[in-house]
N, C-alpha and C positions, 0 to 999 in steps of 0.2 A: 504494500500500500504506500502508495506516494501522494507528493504532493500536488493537487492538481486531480487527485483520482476520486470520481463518484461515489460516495457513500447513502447508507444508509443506514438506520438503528436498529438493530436486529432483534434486538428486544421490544421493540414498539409495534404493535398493532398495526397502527397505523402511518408510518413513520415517511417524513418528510427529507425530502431527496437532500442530502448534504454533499459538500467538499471539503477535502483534505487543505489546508490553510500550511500546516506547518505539521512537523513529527520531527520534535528535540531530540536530539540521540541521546541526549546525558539527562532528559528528564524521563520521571517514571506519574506513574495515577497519582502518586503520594506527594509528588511535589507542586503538581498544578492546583492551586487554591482561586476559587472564588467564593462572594460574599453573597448573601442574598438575607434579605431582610434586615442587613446590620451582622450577619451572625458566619463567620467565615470557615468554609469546609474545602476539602480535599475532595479531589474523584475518587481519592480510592476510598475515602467515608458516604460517598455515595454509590459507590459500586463495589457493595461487599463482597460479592460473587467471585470477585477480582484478585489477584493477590497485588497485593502493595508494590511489587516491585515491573507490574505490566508496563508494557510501552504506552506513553502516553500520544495520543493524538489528535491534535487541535482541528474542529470542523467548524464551519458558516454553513448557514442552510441559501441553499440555490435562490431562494427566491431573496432573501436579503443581498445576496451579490449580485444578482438579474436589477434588484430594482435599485441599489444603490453605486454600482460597476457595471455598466452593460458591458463595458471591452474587457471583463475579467479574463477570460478565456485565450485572449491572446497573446497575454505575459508569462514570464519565465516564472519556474516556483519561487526563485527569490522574490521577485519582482511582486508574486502573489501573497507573498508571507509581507511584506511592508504594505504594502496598497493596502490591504483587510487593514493595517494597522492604522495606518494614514487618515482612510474613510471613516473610523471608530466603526466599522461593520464586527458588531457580536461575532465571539469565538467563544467554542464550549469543548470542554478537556471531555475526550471518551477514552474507554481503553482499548487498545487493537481490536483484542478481540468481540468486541461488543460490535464492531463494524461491520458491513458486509458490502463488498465493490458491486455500485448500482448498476454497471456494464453486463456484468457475469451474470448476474438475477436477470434483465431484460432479456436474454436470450440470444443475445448478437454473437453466440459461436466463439468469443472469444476468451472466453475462462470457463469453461462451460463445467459443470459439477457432475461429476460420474455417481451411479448407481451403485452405493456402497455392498458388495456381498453379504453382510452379514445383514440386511435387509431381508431378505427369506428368510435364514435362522428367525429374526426379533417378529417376521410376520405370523408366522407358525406358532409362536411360544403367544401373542397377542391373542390369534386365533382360540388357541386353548383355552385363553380365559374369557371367550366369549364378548371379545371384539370385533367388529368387522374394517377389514383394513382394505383399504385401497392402495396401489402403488399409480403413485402420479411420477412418469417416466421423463415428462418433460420440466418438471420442478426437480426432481430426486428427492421426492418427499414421500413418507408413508401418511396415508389420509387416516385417521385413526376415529371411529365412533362407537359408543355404548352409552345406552339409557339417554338419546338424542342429545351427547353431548357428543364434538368433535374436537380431535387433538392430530395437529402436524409433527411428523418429525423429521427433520432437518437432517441430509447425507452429512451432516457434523456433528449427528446426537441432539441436538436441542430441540425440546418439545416444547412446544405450545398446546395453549388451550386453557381454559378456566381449570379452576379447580378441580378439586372432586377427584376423580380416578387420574389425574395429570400425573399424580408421586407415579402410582401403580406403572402406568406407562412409562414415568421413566426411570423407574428401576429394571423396568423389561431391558429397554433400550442399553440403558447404559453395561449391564452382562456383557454384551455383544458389541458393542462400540466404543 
């Protein structure tokens, strides 16, 4: 992941298209602080999932650079990393891997996500428990439902989906991945 490269929050629902601003090589989650309401935190105190010493990477959400840079996209990443600073265009600390490059998701062939093997195994051991799964070939996702509730999992192991039976699925998942 560089700078310059389409993100997205992979933890979000709904998550709004970002860009990579900068990625300090000597900074980690623990060192990026910002303040909100007066009261000042760490990424890595907001992303416990995280360990403390993940790469840190600083993003803009696209439509803040569209509306306040239209000529973002033609500058060098230096050039990218001062200009975001210049503009005062918001930057927000995420950790790598909370990331996902928003190229490879749309499907343009160019980082494309393979069909993990052990996807059969986790489908089967799913099955057992009286879930019904679907294999979506063109996401590389397992489509996961029981008792009208549905849960995604991710050719990286990470499941989505509300509550409820989510732990269950992914303890299946994680066996195997």
């Amino acid at each position: 992941m560089n700078v310059g490269t389409r993100v997205f929050d992979r933890e979000d629902g709904d998550p709004d298209e970002a860009v990579v601003v900068d990625k300090p090589e000597d900074m980690t989650i623990a060192d990026w602080e910002y303040e909100v309401d007066g009261e000042t935190y760490t990424t890595a105190e907001s992303n416990p999932d995280y360990p403390d010493d993940e790469q840190l990477v600083l993003i803009s959400f696209l439509d803040a650079l569209e509306s306040d840079w239209p000529d973002w996209e033609t500058v060098s990443p230096e050039a990218l990393r001062d200009g975001v600073r210049e503009r005062d265009i918001p930057s927000y600390g995420f950790p790598e891997g909370r990331l996902a490059d928003a190229d490879a998701a749309d499907g343009d062939g160019s980082d494309t996500v393979e069909i993990p093997e052990e996807f059969e195994v986790i489908r089967g051991r799913l099955e057992e428990n009286d879930f019904a799964v679907t294999l979506e070939e063109d996401a590389a996702e397992l489509h996961v439902e029981k008792y009208d509730t549905e849960y995604v999992v991710s050719a990286d192991g990470t499941v989505e989906g509300e509550a409820g039976l989510r732990n269950r699925v992914a303890s299946i998942v994680s066996r195997y991945l």
